[in-house]
N, C-alpha and C positions, 0 to 999 in steps of 0.2 A: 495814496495817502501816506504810507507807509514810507514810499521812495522819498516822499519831500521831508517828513520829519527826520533820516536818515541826513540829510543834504545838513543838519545841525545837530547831531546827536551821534554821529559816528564819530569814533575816535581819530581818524584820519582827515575830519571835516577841518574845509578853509573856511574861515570868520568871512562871512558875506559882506560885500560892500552896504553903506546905508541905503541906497536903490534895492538890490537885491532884497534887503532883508526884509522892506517895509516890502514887498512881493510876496515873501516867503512869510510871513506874519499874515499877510489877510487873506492868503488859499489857504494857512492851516487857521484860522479864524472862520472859514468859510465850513472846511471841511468838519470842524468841528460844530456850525448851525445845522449841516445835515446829518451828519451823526447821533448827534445828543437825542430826534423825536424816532429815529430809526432804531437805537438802543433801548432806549425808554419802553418804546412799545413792545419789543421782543422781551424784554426783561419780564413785563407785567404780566406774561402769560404764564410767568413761571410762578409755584405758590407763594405765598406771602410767606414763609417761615425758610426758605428756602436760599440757602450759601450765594450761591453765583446771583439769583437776583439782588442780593443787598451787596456785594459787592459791585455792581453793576449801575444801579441806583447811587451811592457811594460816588461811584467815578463821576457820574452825571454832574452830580451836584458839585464835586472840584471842576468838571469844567466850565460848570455853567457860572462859577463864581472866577476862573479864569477869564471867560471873556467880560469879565464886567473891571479886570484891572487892566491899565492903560500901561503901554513900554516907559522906560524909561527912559530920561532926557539926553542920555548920552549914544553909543554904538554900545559900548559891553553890557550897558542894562538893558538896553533892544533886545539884545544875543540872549542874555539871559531870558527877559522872556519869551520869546520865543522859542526858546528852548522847554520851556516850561508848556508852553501850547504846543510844541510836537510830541509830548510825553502826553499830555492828555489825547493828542489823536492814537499814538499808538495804544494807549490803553483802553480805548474807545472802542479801536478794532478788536482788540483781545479780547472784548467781557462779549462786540457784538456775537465773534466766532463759539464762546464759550454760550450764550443764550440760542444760540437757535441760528443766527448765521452765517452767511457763506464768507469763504477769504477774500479779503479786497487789498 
């Protein structure tokens, strides 16, 4: 997960052809439907009043309103969002690592 949202978030990254991108938009689209009920549910075990679950919870809810906006009509607003849907996977993985689990 981690490796592909690098592939457009690293500062050395090449701007993906429109093939590529629309690729790289629905594995991190994807990895974000498995992530978000894998989060969620590690999250909710932790107390209601508690730091890491509401930031965790928090993130869910940016992504889950991330997959509900469509790219835009051009390549640079593609790039953009998808850029925006690799920041929601890495931060996905970060709250998963910080609630309870493993590195992925």
């Amino acid at each position: 997960m981690r490796a592909t949202s690098r592939l457009l978030l690293a500062e050395d990254a090449e701007p993906p052809s429109p093939q590529d991108l629309e690729t790289l938009t629905l594995r991190l689209r994807g990895y974000m439907m498995l992530a978000i009920p894998v989060v969620e549910s590690a999250a909710l075990t932790w107390p209601e009043d508690d730091v890491p679950r509401a930031c965790a919870l928090a993130c869910i809810g940016e992504a889950r309103m991330r997959l509900r906006l469509e790219p835009g009509r051009n390549l640079p607003a593609g790039i953009r969002h998808a850029q925006r849907l690799a920041r929601s996977v890495n931060a996905l993985c970060d709250h998963y690592q910080t609630v309870g689990g493993e590195h992925r």
